[in-house]
C-alpha positions as CSV (number, residue, x, y, z in Angstrom):
1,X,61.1,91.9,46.6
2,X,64.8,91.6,46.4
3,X,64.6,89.3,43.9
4,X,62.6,91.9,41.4
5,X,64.7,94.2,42.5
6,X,67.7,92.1,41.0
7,X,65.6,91.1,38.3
8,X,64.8,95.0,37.2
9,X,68.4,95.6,37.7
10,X,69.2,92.9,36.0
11,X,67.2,93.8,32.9
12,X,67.8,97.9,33.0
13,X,71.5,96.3,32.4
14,X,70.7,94.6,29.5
15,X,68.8,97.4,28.3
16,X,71.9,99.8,29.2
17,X,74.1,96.9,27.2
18,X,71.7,96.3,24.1
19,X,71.5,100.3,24.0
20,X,75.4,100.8,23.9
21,X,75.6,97.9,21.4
22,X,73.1,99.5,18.9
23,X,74.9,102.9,19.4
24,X,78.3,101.5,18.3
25,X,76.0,99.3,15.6
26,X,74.6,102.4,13.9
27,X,78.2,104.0,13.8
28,X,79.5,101.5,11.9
29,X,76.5,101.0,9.7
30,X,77.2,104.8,9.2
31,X,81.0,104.6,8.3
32,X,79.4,101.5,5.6
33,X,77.3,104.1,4.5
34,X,80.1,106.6,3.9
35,X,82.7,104.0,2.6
36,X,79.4,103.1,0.1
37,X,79.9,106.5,-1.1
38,X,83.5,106.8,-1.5
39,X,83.4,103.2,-3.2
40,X,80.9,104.8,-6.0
41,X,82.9,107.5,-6.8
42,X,86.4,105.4,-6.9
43,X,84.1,103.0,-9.3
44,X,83.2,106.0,-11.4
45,X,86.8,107.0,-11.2
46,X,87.8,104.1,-12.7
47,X,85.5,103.5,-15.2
48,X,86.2,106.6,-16.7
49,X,90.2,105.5,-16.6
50,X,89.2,102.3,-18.4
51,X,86.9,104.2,-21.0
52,X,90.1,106.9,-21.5
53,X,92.9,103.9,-21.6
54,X,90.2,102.2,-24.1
55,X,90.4,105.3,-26.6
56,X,94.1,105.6,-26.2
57,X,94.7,101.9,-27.1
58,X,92.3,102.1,-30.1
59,X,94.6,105.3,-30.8
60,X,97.8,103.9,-30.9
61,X,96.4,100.9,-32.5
62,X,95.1,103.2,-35.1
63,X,98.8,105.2,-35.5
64,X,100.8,102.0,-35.4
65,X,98.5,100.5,-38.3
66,X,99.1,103.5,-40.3
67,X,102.8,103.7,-39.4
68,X,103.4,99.9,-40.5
69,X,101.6,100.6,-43.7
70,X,103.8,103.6,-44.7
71,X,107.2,101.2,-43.2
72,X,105.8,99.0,-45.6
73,X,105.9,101.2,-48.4
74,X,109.2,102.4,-48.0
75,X,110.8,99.2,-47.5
76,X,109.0,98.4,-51.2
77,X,110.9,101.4,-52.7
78,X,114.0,100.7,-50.9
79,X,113.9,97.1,-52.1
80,X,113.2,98.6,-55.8
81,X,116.4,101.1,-55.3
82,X,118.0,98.0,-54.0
83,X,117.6,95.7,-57.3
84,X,117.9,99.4,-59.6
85,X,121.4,99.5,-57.7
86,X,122.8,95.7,-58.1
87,X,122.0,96.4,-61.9
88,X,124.0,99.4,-61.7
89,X,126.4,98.0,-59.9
90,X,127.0,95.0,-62.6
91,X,126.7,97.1,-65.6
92,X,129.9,98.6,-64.2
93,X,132.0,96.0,-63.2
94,X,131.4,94.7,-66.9
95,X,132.3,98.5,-68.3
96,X,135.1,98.3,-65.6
97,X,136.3,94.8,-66.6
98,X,136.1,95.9,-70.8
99,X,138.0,99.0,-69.9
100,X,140.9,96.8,-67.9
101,X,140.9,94.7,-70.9
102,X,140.8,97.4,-73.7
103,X,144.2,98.8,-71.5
104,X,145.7,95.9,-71.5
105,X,145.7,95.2,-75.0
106,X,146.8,99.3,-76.0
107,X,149.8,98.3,-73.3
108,X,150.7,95.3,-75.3
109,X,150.3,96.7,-78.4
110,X,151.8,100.6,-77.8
111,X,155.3,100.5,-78.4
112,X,158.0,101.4,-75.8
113,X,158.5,105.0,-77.2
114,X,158.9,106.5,-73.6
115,X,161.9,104.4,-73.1
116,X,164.8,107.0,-72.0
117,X,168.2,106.1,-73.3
118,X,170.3,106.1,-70.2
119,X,174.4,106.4,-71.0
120,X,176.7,103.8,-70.2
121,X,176.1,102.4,-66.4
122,X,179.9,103.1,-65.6
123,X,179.7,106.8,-66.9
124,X,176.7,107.0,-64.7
125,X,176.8,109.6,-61.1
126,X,175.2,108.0,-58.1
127,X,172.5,110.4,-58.2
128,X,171.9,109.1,-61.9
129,X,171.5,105.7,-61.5
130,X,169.7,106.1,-58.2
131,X,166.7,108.5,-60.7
132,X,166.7,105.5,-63.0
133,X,165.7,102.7,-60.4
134,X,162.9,105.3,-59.5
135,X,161.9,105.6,-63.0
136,X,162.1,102.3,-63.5
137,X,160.0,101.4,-60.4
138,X,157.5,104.0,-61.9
139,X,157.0,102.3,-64.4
């Protein structure tokens, strides 16, 4: 009888054991259950980041299209205003270069009228002959 004693012992420890294991088995089956739940809604969290960092791409996208078109333009009409400018710019360094020339040929041809007749250098003050090197330099 000692050994069914032992036997029955044996086994209600087993029993004991395989009870304590399913215990600790069904609180972690729990926590997979919860950690299930909280893994849908971070999913759902994230899809909705993706769908909202979607639109916003396609929204910038959208701007930076409509900003390199009007860059675009503008750099069309600044090019324009560029070439409108260089012919500006050369019609007046002709009208420049005609006037320089047109001088040039009155100075040659204009007497000396504004010549001041200065008396004799050794009758002259220091003061006096000092005013004609500056009017001379003036010139």
């Amino acid at each position: 009888m000692t050994w069914m004693l032992l036997l029955e012992g044996f086994v209600a420890a087993l029993l004991i054991a395989t009870m304590v294991l399913c215990w600790r088995l069904n609180s972690r089956l729990n926590e997979m259950r919860d950690a299930k739940a909280e893994m849908s809604q971070l999913i759902a969290e994230l899809d909705r980041a993706t769908n909202r960092a979607a639109r916003a791409i396609a929204d910038l996208r959208a701007a930076s299209d409509g900003a390199g078109a009007s860059l675009e333009r503008k750099v069309g009409e600044a090019h324009s205003l560029t070439d409108d400018l260089k012919l500006m710019i050369d019609a007046g360094e002709r009208l420049a270069d005609r006037l320089d020339g047109g001088i040039e040929v009155a100075r040659r041809a204009a007497p000396r009228e504004n010549t001041i007749p200065f008396p004799d250098v050794a009758a002259r003050s220091d003061a006096e002959r000092d005013l004609a090197k500056m009017l001379r330099r003036v010139k």
